[in-house]
C-alpha positions as CSV (number, residue, x, y, z in Angstrom):
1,X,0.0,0.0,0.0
2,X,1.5,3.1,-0.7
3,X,2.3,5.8,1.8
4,X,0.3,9.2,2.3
5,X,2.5,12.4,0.5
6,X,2.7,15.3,2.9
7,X,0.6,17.4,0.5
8,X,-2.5,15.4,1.7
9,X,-2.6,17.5,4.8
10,X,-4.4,20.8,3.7
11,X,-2.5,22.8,5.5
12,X,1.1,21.7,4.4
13,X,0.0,21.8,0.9
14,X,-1.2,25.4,1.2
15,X,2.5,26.3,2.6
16,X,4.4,24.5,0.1
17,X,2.1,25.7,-2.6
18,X,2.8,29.7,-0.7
19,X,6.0,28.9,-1.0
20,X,6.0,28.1,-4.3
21,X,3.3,30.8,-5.8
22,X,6.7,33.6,-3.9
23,X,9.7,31.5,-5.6
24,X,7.7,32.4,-8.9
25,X,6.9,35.8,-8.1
26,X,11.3,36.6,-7.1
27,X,11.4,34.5,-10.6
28,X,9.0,36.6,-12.6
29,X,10.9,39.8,-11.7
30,X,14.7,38.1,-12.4
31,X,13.4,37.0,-15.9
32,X,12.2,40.6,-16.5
33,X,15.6,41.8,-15.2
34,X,17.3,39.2,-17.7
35,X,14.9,40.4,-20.5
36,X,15.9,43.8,-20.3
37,X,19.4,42.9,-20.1
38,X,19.7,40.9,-23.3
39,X,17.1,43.8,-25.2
40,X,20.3,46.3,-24.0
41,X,22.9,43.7,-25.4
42,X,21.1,43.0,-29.0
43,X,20.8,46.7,-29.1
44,X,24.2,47.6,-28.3
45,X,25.8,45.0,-30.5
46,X,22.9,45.2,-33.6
47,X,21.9,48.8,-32.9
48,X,18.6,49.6,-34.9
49,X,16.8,46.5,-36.1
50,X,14.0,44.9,-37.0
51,X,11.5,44.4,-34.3
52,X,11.1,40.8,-35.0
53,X,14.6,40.5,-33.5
54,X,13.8,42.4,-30.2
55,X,10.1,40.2,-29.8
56,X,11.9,37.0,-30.4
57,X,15.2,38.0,-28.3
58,X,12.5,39.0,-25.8
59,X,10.0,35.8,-25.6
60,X,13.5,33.4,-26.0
61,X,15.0,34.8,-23.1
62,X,11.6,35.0,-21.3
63,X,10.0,32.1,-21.7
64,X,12.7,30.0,-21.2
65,X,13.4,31.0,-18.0
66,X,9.7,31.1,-16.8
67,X,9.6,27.9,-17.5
68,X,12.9,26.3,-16.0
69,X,12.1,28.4,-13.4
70,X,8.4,26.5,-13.2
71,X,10.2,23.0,-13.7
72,X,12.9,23.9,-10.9
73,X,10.0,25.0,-8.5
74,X,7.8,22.3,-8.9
75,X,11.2,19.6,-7.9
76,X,11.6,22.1,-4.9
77,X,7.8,22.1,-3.5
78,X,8.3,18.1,-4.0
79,X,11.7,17.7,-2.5
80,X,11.1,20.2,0.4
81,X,7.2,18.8,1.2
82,X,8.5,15.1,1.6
83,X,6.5,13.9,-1.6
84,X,9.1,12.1,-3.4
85,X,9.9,9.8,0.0
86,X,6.2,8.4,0.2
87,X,6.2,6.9,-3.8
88,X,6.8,3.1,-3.9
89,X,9.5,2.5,-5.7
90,X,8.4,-1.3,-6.1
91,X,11.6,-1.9,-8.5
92,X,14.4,-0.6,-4.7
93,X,14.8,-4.9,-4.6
94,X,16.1,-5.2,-7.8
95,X,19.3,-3.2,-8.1
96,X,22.9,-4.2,-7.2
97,X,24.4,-2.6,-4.1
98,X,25.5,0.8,-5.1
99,X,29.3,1.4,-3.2
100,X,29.1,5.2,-3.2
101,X,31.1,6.0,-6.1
102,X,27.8,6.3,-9.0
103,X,28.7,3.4,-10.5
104,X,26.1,0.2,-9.7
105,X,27.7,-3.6,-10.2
């Protein structure tokens, strides 16, 4: 039977997803940040250009952070809530001993 995730409880969930919800917030205003730090780059090293440039410098830059920094938040919130220690890994019997240096045998 598998164990009960932390995030059952109501009130853990609605810290952790708190938590999360401020990490994307401080993210959302470091991706702006990087935005208008690569539109000042492309402008200094291109000068006047087409617009196409700046909108696709722009949603590169942005999106791709928003959404590593989605990815990265969602392993936090189930690292830090204890979520990945109740799944049932029903395959643990079947490996060989690991000795600590990354390599199984």
């Amino acid at each position: 039977m598998p164990r009960r995730s932390p995030l059952d409880n109501p009130r853990i969930a609605a810290h952790a997803w708190q938590r999360f919800r401020r990490l994307l917030r401080r993210m959302l205003l470091l991706t702006i940040g990087a935005v208008m730090v690569a539109m000042a780059l492309v402008y200094r090293d291109v000068g006047l250009a087409s617009a196409h440039l700046f909108i696709a410098t722009a949603l590169g830059v942005g999106l791709s952070m928003l959404v590593m920094s989605l990815l990265m938040g969602l392993v936090f919130l189930s690292s830090g809530t204890g979520h990945d220690e109740s799944i049932d890994d029903s395959l643990q019997g079947d490996q060989p001993p690991d000795d600590g240096d990354g390599f199984s045998r």
